[in-house]
PDB file of N, CA, C and O in Angstrom:
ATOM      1  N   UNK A   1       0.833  -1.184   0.000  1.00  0.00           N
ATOM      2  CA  UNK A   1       0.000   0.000   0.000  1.00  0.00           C
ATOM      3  C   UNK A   1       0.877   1.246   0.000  1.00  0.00           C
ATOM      4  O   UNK A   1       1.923   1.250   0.648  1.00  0.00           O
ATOM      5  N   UNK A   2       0.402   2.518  -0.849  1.00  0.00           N
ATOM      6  CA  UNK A   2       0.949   3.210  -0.884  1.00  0.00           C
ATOM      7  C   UNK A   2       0.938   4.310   0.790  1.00  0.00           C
ATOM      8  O   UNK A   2      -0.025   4.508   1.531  1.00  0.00           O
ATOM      9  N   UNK A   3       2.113   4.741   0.903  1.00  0.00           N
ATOM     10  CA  UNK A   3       1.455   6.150   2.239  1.00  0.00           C
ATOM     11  C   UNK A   3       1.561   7.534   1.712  1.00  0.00           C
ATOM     12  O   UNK A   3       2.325   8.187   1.001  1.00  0.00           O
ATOM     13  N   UNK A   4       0.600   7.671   2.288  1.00  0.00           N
ATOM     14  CA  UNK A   4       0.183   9.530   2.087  1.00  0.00           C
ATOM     15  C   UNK A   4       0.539  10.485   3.174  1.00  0.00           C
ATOM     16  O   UNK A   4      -0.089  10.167   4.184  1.00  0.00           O
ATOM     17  N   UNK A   5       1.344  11.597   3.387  1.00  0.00           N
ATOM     18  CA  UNK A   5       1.893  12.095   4.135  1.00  0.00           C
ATOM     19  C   UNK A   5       0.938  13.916   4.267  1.00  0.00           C
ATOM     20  O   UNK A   5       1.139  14.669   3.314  1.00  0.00           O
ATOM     21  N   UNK A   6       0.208  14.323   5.170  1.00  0.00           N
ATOM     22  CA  UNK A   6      -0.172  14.921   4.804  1.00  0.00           C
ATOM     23  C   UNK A   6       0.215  16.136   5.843  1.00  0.00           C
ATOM     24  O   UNK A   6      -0.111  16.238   7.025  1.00  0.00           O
ATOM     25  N   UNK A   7       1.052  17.072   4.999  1.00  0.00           N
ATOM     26  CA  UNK A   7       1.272  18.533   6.568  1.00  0.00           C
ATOM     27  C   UNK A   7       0.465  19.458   6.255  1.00  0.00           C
ATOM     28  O   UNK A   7      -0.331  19.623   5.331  1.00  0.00           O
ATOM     29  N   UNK A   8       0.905  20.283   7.518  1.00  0.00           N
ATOM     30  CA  UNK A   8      -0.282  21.842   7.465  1.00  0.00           C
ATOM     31  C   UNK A   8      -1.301  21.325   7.628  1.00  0.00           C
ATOM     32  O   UNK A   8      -1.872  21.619   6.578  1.00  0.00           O
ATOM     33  N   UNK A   9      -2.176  20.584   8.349  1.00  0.00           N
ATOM     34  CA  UNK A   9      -3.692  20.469   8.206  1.00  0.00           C
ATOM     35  C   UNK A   9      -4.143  21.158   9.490  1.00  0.00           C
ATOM     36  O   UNK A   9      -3.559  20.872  10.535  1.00  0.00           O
ATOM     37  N   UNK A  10      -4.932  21.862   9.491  1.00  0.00           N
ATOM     38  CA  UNK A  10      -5.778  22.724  10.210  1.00  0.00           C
ATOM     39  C   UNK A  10      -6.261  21.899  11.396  1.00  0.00           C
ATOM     40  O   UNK A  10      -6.972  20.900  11.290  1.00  0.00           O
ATOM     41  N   UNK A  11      -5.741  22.486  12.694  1.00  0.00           N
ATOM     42  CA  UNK A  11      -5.869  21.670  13.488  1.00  0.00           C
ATOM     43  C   UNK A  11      -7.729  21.913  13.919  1.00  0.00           C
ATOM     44  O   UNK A  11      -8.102  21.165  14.822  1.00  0.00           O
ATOM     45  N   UNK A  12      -8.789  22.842  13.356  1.00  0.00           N
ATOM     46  CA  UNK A  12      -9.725  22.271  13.280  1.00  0.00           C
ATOM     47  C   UNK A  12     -10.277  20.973  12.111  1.00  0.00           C
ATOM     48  O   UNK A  12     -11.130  20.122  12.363  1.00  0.00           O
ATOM     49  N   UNK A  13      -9.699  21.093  11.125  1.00  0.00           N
ATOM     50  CA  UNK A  13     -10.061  20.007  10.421  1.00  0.00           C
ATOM     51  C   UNK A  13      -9.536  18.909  10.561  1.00  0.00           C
ATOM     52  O   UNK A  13     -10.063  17.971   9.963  1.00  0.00           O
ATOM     53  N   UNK A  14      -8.179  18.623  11.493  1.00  0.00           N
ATOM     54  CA  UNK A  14      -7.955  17.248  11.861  1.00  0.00           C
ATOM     55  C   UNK A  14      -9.101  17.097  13.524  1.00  0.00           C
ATOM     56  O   UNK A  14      -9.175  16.007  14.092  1.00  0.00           O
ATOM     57  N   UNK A  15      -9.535  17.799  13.830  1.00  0.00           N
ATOM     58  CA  UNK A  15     -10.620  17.745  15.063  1.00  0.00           C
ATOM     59  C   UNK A  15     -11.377  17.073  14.605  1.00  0.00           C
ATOM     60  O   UNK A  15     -11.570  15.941  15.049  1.00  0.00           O
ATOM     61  N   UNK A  16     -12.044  17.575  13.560  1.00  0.00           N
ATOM     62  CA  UNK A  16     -13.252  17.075  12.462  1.00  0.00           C
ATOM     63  C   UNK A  16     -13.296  15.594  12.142  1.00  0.00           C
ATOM     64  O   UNK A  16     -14.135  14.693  12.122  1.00  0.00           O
ATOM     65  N   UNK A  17     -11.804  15.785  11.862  1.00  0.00           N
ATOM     66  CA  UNK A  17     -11.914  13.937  11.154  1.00  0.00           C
ATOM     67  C   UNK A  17     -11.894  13.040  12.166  1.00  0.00           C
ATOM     68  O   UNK A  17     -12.496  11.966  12.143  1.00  0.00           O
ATOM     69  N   UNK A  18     -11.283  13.406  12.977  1.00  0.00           N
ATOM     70  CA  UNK A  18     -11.024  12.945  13.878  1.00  0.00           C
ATOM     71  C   UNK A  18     -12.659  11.935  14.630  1.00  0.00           C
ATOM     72  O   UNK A  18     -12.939  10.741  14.734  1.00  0.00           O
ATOM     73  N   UNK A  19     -13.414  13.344  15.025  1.00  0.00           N
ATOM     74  CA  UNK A  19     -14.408  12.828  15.249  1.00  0.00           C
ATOM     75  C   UNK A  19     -15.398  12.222  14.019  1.00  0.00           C
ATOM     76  O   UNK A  19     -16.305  11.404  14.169  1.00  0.00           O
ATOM     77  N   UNK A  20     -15.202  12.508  13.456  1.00  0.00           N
ATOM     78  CA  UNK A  20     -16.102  11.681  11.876  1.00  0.00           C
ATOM     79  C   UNK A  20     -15.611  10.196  12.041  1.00  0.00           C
ATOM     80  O   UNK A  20     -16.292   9.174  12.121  1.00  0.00           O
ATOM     81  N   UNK A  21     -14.355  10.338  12.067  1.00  0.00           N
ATOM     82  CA  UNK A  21     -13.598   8.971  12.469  1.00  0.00           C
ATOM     83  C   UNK A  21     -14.256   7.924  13.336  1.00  0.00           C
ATOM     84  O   UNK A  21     -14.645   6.836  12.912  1.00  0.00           O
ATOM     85  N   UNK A  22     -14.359   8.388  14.729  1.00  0.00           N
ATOM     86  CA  UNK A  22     -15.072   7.961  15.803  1.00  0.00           C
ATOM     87  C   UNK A  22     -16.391   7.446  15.981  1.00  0.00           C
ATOM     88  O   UNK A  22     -16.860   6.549  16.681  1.00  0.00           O
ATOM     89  N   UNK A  23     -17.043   8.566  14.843  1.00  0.00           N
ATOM     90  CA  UNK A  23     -18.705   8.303  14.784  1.00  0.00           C
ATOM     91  C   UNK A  23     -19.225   6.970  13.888  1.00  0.00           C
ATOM     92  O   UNK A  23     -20.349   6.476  13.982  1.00  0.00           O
ATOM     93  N   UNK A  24     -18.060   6.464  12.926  1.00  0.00           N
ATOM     94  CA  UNK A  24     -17.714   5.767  12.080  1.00  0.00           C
ATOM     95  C   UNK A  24     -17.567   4.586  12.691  1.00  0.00           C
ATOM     96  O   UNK A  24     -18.035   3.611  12.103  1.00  0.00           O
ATOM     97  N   UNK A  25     -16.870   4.369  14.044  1.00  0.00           N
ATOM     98  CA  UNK A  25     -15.922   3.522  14.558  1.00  0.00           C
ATOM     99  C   UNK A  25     -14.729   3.248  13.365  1.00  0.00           C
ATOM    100  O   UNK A  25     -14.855   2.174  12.776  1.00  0.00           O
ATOM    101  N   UNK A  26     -14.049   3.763  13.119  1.00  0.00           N
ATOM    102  CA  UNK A  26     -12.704   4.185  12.037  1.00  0.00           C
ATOM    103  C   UNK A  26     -11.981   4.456  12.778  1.00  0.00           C
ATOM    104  O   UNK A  26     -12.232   4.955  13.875  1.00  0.00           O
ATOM    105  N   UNK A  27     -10.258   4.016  12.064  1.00  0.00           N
ATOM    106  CA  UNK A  27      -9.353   4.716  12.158  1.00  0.00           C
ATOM    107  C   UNK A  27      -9.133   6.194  11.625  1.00  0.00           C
ATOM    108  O   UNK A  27     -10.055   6.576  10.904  1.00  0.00           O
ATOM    109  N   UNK A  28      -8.332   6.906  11.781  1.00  0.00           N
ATOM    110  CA  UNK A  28      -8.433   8.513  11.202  1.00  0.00           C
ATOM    111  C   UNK A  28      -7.909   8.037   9.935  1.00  0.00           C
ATOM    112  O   UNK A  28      -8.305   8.690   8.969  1.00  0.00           O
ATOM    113  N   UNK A  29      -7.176   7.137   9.698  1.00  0.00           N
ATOM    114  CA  UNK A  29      -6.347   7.167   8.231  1.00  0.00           C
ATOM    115  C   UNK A  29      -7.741   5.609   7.448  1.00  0.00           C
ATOM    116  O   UNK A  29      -7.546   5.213   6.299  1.00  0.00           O
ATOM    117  N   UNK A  30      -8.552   5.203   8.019  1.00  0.00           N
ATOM    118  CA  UNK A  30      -9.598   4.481   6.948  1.00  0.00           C
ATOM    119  C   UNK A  30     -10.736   5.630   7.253  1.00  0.00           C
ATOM    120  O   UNK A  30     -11.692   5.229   6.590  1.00  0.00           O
ATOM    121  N   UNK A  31     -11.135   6.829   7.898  1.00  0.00           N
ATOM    122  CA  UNK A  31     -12.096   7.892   7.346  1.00  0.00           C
ATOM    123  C   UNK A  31     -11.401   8.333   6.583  1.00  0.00           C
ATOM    124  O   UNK A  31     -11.887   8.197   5.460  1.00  0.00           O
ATOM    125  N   UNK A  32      -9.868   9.133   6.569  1.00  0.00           N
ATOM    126  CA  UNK A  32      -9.563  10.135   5.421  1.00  0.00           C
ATOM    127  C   UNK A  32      -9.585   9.314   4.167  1.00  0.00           C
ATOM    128  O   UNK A  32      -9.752   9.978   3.144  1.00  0.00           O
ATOM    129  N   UNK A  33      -9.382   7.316   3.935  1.00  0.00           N
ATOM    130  CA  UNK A  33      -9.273   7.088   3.022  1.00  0.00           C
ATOM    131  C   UNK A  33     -10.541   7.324   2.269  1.00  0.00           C
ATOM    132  O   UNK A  33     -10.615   7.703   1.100  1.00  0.00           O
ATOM    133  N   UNK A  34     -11.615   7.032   3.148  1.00  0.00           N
ATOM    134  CA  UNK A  34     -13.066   6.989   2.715  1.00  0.00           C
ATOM    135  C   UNK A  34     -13.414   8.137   1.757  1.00  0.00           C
ATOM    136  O   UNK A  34     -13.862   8.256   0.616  1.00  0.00           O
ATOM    137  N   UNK A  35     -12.854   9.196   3.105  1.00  0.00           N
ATOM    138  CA  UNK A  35     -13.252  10.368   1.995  1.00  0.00           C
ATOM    139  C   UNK A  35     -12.226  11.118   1.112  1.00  0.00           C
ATOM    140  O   UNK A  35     -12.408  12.258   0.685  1.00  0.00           O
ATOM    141  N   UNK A  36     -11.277  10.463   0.914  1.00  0.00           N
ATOM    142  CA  UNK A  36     -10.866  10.764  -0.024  1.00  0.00           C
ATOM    143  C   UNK A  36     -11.331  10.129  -1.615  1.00  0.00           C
ATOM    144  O   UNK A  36     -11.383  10.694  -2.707  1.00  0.00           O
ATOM    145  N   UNK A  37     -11.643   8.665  -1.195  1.00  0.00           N
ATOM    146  CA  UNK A  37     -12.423   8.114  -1.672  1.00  0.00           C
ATOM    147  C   UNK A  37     -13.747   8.569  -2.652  1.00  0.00           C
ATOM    148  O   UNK A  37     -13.937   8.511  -3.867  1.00  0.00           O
ATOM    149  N   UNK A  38     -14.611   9.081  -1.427  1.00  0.00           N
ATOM    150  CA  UNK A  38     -16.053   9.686  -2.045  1.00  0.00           C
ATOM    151  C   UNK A  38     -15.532  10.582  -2.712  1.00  0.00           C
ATOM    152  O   UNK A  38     -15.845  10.528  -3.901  1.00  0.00           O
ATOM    153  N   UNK A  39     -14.627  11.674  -2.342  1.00  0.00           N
ATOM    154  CA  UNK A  39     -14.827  12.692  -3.169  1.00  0.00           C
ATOM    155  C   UNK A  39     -13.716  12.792  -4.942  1.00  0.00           C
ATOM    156  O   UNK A  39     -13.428  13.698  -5.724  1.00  0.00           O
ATOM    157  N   UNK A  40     -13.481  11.584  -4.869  1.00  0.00           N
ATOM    158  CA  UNK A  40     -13.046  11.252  -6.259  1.00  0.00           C
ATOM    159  C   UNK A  40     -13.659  10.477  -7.150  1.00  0.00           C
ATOM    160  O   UNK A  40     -13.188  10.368  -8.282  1.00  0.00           O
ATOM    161  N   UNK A  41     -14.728   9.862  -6.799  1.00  0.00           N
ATOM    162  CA  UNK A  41     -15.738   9.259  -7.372  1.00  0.00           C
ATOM    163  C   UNK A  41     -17.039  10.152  -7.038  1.00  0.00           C
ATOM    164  O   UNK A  41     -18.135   9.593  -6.990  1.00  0.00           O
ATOM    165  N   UNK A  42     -16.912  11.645  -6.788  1.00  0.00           N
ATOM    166  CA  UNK A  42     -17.788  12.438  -7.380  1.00  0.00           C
ATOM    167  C   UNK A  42     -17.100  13.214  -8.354  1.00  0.00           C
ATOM    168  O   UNK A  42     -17.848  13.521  -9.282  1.00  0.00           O
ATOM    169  N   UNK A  43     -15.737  13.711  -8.489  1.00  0.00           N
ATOM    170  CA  UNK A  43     -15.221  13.937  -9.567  1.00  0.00           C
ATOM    171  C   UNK A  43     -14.900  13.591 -10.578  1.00  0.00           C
ATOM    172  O   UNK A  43     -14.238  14.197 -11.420  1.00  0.00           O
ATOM    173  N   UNK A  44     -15.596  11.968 -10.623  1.00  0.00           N
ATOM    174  CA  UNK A  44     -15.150  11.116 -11.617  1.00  0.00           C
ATOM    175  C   UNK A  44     -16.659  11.666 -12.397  1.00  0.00           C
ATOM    176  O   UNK A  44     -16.740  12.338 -13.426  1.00  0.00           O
ATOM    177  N   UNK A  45     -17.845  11.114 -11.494  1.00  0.00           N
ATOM    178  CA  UNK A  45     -19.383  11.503 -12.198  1.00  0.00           C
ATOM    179  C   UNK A  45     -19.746  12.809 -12.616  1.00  0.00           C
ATOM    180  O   UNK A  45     -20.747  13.109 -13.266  1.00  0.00           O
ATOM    181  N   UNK A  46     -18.504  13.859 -12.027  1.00  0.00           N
ATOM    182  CA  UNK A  46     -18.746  14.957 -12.293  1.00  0.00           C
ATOM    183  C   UNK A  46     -18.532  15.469 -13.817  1.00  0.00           C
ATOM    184  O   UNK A  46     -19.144  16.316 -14.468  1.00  0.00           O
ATOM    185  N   UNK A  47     -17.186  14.446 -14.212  1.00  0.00           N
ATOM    186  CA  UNK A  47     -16.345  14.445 -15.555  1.00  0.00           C
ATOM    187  C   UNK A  47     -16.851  13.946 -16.166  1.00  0.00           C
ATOM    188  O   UNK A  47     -16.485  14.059 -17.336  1.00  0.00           O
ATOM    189  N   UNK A  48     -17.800  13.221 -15.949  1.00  0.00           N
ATOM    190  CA  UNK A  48     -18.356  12.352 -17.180  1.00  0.00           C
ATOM    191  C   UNK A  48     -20.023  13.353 -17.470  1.00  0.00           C
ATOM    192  O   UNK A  48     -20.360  13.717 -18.597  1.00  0.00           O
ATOM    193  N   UNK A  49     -20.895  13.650 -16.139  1.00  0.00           N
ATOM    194  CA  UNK A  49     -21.883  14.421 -16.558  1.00  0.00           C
ATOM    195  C   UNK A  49     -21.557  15.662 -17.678  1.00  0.00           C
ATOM    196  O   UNK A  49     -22.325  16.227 -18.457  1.00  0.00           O
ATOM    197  N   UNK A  50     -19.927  15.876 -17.408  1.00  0.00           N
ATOM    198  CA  UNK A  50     -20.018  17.068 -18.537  1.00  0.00           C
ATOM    199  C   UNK A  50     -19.850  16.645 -19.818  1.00  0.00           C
ATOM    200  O   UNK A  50     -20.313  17.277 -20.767  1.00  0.00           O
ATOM    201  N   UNK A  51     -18.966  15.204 -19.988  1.00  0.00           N
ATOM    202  CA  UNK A  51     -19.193  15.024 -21.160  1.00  0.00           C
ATOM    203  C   UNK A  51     -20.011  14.503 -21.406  1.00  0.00           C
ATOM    204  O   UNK A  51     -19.748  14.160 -22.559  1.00  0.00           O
ATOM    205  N   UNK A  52     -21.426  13.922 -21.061  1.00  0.00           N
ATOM    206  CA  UNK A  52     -22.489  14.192 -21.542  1.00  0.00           C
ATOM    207  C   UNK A  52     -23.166  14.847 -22.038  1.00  0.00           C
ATOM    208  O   UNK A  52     -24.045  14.690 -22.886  1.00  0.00           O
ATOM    209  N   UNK A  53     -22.691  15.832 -21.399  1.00  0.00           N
ATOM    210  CA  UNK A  53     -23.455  17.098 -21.529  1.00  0.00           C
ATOM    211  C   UNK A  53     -23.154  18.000 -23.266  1.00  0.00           C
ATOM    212  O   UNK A  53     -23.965  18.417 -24.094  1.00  0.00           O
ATOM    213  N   UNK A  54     -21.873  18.008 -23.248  1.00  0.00           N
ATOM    214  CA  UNK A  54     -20.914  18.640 -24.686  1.00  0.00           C
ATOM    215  C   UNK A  54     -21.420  17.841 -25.438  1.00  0.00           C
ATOM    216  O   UNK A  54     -21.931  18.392 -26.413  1.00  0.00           O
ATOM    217  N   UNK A  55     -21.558  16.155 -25.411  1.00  0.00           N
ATOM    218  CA  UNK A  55     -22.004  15.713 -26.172  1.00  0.00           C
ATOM    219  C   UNK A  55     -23.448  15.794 -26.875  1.00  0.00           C
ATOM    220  O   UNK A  55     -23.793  15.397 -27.988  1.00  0.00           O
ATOM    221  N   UNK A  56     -24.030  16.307 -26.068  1.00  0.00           N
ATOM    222  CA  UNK A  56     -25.675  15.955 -26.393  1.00  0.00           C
ATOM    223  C   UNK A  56     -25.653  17.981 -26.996  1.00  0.00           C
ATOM    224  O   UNK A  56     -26.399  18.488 -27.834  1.00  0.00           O
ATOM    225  N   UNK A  57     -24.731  18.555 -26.326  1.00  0.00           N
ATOM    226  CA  UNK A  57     -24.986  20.038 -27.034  1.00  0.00           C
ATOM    227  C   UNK A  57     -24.502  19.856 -28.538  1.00  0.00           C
ATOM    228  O   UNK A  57     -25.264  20.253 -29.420  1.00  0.00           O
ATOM    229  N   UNK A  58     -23.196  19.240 -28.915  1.00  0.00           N
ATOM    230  CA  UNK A  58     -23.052  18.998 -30.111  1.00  0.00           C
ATOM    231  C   UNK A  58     -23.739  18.446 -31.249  1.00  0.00           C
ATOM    232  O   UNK A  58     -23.520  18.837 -32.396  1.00  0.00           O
ATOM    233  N   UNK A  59     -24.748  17.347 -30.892  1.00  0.00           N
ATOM    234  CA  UNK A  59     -25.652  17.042 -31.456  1.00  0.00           C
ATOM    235  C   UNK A  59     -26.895  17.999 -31.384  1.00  0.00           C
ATOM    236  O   UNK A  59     -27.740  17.727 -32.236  1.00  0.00           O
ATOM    237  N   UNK A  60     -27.161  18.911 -30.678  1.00  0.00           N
ATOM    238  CA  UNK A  60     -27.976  20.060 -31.190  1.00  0.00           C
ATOM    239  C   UNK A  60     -27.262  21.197 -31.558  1.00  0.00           C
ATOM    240  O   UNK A  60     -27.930  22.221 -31.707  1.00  0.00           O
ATOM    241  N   UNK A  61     -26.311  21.244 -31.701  1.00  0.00           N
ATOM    242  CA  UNK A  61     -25.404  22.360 -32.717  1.00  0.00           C
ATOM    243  C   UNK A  61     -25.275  21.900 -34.020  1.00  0.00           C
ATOM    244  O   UNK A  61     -25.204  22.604 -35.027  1.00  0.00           O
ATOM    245  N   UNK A  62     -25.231  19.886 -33.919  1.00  0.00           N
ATOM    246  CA  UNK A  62     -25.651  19.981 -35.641  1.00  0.00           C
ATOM    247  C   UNK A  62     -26.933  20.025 -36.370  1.00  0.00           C
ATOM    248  O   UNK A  62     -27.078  19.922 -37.588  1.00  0.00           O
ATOM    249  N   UNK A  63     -27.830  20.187 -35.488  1.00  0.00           N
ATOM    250  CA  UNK A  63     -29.678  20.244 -36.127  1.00  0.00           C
ATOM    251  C   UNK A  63     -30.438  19.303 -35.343  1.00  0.00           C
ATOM    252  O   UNK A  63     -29.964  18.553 -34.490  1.00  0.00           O
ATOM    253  N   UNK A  64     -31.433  19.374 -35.624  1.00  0.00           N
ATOM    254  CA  UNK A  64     -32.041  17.949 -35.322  1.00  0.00           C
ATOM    255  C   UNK A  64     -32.436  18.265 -33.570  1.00  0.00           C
ATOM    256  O   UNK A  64     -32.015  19.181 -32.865  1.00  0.00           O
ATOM    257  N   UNK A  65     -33.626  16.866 -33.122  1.00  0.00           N
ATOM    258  CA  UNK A  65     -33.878  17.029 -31.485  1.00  0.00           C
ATOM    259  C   UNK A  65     -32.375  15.634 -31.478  1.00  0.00           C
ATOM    260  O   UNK A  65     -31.669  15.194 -32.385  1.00  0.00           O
ATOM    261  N   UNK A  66     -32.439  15.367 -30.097  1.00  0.00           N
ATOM    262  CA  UNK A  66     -31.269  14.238 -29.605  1.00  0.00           C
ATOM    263  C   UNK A  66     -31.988  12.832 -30.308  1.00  0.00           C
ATOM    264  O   UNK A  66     -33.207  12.662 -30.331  1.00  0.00           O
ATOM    265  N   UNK A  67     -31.358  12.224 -30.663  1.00  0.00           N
ATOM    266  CA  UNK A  67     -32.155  10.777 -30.573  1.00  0.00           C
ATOM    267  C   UNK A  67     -33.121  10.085 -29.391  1.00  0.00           C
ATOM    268  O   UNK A  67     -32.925  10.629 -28.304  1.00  0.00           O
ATOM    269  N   UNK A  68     -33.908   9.239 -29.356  1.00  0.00           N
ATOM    270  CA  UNK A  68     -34.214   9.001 -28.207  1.00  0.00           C
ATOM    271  C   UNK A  68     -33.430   8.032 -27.811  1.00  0.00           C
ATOM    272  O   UNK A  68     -33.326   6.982 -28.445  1.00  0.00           O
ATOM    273  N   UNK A  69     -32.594   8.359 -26.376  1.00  0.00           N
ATOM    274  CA  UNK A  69     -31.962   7.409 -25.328  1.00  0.00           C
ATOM    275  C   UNK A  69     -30.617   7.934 -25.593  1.00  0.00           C
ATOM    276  O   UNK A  69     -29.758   7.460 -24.848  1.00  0.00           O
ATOM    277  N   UNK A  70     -30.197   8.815 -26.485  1.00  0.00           N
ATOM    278  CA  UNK A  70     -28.951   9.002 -26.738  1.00  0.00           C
ATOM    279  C   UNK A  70     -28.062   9.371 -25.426  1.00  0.00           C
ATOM    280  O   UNK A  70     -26.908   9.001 -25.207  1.00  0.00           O
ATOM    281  N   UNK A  71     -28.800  10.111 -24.689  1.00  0.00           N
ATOM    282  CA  UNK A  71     -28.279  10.407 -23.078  1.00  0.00           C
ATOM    283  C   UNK A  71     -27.618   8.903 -22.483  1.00  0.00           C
ATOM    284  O   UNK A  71     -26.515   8.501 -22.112  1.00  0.00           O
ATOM    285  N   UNK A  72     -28.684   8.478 -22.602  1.00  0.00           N
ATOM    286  CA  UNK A  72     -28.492   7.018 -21.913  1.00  0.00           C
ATOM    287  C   UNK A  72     -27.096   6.280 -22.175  1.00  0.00           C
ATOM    288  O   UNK A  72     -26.129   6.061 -21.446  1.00  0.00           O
ATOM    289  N   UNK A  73     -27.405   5.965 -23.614  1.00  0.00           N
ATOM    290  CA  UNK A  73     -25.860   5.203 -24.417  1.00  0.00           C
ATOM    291  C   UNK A  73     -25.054   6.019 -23.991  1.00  0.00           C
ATOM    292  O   UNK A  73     -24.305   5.215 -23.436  1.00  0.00           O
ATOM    293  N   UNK A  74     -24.476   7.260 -23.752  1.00  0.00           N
ATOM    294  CA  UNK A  74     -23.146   7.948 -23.821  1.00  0.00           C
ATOM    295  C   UNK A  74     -23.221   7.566 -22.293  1.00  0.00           C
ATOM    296  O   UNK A  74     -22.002   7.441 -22.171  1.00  0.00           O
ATOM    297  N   UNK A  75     -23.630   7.324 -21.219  1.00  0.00           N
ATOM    298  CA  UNK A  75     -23.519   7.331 -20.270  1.00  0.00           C
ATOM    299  C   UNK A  75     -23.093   6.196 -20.000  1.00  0.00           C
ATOM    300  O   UNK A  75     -22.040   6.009 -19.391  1.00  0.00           O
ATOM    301  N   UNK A  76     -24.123   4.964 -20.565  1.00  0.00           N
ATOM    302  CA  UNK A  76     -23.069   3.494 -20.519  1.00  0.00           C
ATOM    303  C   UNK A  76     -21.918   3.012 -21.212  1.00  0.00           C
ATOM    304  O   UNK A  76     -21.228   2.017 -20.992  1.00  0.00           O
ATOM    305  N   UNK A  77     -21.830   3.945 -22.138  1.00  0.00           N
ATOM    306  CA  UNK A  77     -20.424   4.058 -22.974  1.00  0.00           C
ATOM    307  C   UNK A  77     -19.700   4.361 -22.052  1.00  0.00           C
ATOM    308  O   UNK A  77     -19.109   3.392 -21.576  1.00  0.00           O
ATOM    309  N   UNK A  78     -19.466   5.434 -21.532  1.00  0.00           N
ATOM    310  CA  UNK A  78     -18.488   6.555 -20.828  1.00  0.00           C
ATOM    311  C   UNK A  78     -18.265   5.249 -19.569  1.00  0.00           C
ATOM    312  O   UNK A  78     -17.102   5.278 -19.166  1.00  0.00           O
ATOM    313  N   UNK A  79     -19.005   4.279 -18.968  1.00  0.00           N
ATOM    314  CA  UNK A  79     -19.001   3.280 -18.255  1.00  0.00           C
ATOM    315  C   UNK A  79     -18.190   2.166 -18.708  1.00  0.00           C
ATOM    316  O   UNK A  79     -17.468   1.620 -17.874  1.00  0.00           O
ATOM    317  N   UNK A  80     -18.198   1.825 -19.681  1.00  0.00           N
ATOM    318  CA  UNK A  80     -17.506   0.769 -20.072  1.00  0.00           C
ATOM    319  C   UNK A  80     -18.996  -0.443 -20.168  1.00  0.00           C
ATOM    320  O   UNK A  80     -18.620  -1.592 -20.398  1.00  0.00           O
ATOM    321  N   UNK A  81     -20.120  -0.327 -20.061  1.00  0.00           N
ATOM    322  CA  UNK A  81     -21.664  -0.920 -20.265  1.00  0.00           C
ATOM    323  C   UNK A  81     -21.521  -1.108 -21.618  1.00  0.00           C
ATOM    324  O   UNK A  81     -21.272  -0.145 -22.344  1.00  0.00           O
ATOM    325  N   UNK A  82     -21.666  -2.404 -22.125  1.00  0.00           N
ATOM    326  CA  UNK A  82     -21.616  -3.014 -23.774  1.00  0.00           C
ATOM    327  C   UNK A  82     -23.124  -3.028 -24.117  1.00  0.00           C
ATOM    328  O   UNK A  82     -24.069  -3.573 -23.547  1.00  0.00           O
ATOM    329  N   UNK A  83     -23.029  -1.976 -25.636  1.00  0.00           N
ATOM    330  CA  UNK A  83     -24.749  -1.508 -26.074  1.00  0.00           C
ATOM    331  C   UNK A  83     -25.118  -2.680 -26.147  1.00  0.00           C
ATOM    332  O   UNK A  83     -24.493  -3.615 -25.645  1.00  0.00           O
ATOM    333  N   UNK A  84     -26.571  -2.824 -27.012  1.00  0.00           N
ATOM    334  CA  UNK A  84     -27.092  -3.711 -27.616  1.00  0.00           C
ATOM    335  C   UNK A  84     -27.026  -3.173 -28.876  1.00  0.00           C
ATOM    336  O   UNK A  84     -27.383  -2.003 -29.012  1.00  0.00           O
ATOM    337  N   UNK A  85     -26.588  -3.880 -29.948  1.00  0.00           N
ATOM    338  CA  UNK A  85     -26.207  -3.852 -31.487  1.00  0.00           C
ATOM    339  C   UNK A  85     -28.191  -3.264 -32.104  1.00  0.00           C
ATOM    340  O   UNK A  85     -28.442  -3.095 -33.297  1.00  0.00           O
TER     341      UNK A  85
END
C-alpha cells in the first residue's frame, strides 16, 4: 500500500476527522481514506456528466432534437456498459 503524508492540516479540520472517524468507529487514516475516496468518485461523475453534456450540445449544434436514449448510451459508454447492437 501506498502512504500519504499529509502537513499543514488545520488543526480544526484534523478535530473534524477525527471525530467523523469515531462516529464511524474508524481509524483517522480508513475515514480520510473513505473520503478521499467519495470525493473522487464524485469527480469522476462529475467528468463524465459534462461530457455528456458537450455531447448531447453537439448534437444540437448539428440540427435535429437528440435521438431518443442518446443520453443514456453515452452514459453506458463513458461506463464501459456493452450496447445492444
Amino acid at each position: 500500500m501506498a502512504i500519504l503524508h499529509v502537513r499543514n492540516v488545520p488543526p480544526e479540520l484534523y478535530e473534524r476527522l477525527k471525530h467523523l472517524a469515531a462516529e464511524q468507529h474508524r481509524s483517522l487514516s480508513a475515514e480520510v481514506i473513505d473520503i478521499l475516496a467519495q470525493g473522487v468518485a464524485t469527480r469522476d461523475r462529475s467528468a463524465l456528466m459534462n461530457d455528456v453534456l458537450e455531447s448531447l450540445a453537439a448534437v444540437r449544434t448539428r440540427g435535429g432534437p437528440v435521438p431518443k436514449g442518446y443520453a443514456a448510451d453515452l452514459i453506458r459508454e463513458s461506463r464501459g456498459d456493452i450496447l445492444d447492437p
